[in-house]
C-alpha positions in Angstrom: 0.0 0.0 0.0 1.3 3.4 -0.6 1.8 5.7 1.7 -1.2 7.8 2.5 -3.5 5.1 1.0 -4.8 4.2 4.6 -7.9 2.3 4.6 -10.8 3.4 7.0 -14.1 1.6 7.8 -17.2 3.3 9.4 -18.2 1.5 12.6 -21.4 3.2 14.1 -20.1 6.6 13.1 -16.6 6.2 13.8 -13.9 5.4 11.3 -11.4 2.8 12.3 -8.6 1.7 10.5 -8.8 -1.3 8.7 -5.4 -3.4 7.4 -4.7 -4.2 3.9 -6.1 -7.5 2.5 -4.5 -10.6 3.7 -1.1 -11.9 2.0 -1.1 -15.0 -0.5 0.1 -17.2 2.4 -2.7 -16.1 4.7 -5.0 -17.0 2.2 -3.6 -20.2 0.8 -3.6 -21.7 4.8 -7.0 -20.2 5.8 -8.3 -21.6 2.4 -7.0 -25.0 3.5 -8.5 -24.9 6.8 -12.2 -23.3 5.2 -11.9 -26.9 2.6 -11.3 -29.4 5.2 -13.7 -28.1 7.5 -16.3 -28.0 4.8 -15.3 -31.2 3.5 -16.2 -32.8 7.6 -19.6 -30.9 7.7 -20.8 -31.5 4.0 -24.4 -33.0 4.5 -24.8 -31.7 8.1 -27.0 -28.7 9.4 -24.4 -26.6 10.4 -22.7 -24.9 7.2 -18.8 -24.3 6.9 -18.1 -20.5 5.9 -14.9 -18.8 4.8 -15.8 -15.3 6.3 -17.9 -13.9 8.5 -21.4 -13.4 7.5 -24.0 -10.9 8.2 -27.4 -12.3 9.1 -30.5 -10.6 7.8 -33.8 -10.8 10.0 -36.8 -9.8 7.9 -39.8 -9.1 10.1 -42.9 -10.3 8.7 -43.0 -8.9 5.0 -39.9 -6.7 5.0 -38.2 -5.6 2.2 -34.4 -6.0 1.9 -34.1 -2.8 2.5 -36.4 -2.2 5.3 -34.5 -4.9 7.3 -32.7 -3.6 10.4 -32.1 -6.4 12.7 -28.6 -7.9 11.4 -26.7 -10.8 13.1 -23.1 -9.4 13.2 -20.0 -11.8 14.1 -20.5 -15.1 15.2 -22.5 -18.4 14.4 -26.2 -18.4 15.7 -27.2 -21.6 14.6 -27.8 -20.3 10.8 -29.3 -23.2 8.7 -29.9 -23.1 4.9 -33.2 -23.7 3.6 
């Protein structure tokens, strides 16, 4: 990254830095860890995921993007349909 490229997210109304994406290596050994685990829960309920995810909660008849109850970090017993 060059220099005064420094990446910011907004995090309820307050920017935080953020690092650069992960390195090749990083990626290659997470990848390897997302596949086997995947590979040991294919067929079951609970779903392997290679990042985190956020969870949408329509209530009733909600629009996408009238939705404002979002699961953030973690694993709250998601299951595909």
């Amino acid at each position: 990254m060059a220099p005064g490229d420094t990446r910011y997210e907004l995090i309820d109304g307050i920017a935080s830095m953020i690092s650069p994406a992960p390195d090749l290596a990083h990626q290659d050994v997470t990848g390897e860890i997302f596949r086997q685990a995947a590979n040991k829960l294919a067929g079951k309920t609970c779903p392997a995921f290679i990042a985190p995810v956020d969870v949408r909660l329509p209530k009733r008849d909600e629009a996408d993007d009238q939705i404002d109850t979002v699961v953030h970090r973690g694993y709250g017993g998601i299951r595909r349909q």
